[in-house]
C-alpha positions in Angstrom: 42.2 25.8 19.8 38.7 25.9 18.5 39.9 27.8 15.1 42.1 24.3 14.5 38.6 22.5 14.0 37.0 24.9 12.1 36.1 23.5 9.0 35.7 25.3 5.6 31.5 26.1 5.0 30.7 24.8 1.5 29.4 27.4 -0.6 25.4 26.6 -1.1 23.9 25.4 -4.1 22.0 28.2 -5.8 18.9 26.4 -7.1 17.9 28.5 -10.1 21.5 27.8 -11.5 23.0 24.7 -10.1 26.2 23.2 -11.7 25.8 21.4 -15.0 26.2 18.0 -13.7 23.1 18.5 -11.2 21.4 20.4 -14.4 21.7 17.3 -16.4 20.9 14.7 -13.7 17.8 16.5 -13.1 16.4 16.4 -16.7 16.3 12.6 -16.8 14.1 10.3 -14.1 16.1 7.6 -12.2 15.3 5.1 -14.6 16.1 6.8 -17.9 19.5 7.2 -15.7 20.0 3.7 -15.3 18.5 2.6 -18.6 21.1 5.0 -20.6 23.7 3.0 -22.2 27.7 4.2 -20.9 30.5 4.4 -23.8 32.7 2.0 -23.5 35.4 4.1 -23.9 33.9 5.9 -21.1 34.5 2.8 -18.5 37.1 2.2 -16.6 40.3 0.2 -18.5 38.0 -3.2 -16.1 35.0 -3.2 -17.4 36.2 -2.4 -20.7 38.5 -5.7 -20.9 35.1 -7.3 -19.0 32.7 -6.1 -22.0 35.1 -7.0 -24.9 35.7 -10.4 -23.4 31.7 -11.4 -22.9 30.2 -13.2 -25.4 26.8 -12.3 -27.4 24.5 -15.2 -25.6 26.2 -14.3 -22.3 25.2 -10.4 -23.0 21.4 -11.5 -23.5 21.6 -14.0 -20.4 22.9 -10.7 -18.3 20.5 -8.5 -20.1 17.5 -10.9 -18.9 19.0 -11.2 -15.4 19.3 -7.7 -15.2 15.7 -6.9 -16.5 14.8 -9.6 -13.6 16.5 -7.3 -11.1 15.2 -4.4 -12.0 11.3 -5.2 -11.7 11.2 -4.4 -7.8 13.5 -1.6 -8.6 10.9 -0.2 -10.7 7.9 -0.6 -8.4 9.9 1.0 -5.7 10.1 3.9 -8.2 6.8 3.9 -9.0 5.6 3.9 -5.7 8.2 6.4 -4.4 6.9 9.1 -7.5 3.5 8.3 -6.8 3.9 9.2 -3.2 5.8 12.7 -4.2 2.9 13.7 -6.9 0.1 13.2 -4.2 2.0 14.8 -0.9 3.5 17.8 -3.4 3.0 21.3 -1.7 0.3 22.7 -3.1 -1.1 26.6 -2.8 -4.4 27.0 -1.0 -5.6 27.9 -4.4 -4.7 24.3 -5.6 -6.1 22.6 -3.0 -9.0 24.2 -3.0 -9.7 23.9 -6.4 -11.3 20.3 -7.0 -14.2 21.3 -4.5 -14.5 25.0 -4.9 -13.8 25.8 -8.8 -15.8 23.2 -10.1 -18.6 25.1 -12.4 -21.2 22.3 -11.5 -22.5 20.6 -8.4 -24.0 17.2 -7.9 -26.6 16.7 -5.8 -29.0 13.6 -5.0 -27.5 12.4 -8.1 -28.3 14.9 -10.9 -25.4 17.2 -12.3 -26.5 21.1 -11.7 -24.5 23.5 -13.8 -23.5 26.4 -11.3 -20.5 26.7 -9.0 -21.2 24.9 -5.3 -21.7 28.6 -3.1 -24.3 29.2 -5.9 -26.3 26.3 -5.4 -26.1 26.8 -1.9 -27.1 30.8 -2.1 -30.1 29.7 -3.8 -30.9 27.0 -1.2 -30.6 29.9 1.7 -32.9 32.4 -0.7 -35.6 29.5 -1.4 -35.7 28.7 2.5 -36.2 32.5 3.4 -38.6 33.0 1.3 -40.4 30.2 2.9 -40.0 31.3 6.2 -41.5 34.7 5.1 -44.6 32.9 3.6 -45.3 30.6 6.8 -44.4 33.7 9.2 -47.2 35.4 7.0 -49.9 33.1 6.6 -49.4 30.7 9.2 -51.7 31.3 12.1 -49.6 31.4 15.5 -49.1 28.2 17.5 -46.8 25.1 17.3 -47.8 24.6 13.4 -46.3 28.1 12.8 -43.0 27.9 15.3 -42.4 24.0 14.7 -41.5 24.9 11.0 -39.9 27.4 11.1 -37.8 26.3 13.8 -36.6 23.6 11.3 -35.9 25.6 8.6 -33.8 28.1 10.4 -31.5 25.2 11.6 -31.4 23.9 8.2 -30.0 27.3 7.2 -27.8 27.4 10.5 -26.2 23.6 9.6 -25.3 24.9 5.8 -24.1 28.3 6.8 -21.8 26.0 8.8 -20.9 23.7 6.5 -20.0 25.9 3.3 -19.4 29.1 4.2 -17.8 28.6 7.6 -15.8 25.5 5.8 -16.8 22.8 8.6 -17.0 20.0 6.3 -13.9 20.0 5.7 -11.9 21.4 8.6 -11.1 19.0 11.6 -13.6 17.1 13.3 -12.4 19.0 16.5 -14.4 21.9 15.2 -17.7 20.3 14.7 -17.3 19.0 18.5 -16.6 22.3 19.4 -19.3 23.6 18.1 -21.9 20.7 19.1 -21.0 20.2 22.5 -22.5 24.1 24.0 -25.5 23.6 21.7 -25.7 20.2 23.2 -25.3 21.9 26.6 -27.5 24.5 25.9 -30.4 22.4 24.7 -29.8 19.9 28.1 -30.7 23.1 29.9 -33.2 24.4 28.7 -35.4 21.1 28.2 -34.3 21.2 32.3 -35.6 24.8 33.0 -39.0 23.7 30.6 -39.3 20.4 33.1 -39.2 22.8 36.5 -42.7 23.8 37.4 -43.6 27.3 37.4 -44.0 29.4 40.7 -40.6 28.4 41.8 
């Protein structure tokens, strides 16, 4: 009984070659579709009586209405191919591209003419080096730690950023990785409160 229903699979469209009516559609945009004038002798035996019967001034009056009509028609177009240009799949190479390929970086402003992991390489070197000079000229103490202290979470934060991508993964990350660090900091200014000898 269930081979009565059984219905006949259509064959699928193979989209590398489709069938020339598809082919053709495709070429044109919705509007060059609509805008393309039909034969007459291509309309039905109707509308061909209907087009040989309507005057000149009552062509222009139905060209206007029609031009009327098709104004919100249009935008909906517009707005419909504007919305599949910007949500188009894209490779990871693509989407990348606009932040990562660029061969300059701004920064405070002022237009620097290397690549964005460059500029940030540099940053990383430049801080090291620093570190290196107060490590070895610095006397110990608070004036010594306090600075480096900073600079080495300076480096931590743009290791972060760039080169572990958190800038522009999820903001689910960042919490991730700020709440322990927040918990760890909580306890140790708690074990630095407790007297010693306890």
């Amino acid at each position: 009984m269930a081979d009565e229903f059984k219905q006949e699979q259509p064959t699928p469209i193979d989209p590398n070659n489709p069938p020339e009516p598809i082919a053709e559609i495709e070429d044109k945009t919705i509007r060059e579709l609509r805008a393309a004038d039909v034969p007459v002798e291509a309309m039905p035996e109707e509308a061909q009586a209907v087009a040989a019967a309507e005057s000149d001034a009552g062509k222009e009056a139905r060209t206007k209405i029609e031009d009327t009509l098709d104004k919100p028609i249009e935008a909906l177009e517009d707005a419909v191919n504007q919305f599949d240009r910007a949500t188009a799949p894209v490779s990871p190479a693509q989407s990348l591209a606009p932040t990562h390929s660029r061969n300059e970086t701004v920064l405070f402003g002022r237009t620097i003419p290397l690549p964005l992991y460059t500029v940030v390489f540099i940053t990383l070197a430049v801080i090291t080096i620093i570190e290196v000079v107060i490590a070895e000229i610095v006397p110990e103490g608070a004036l010594k730690t306090v600075p480096l202290l900073v600079l080495s979470l300076g480096k931590a934060v743009m290791v972060v950023l760039f080169y572990m991508h958190l800038r522009e993964d999820s903001r689910i990350f960042a919490l991730a990785l700020i709440l322990p660090l927040l918990i760890a900091l909580v306890s140790a200014l708690f074990l630095l409160s407790v007297p010693l000898g306890y």
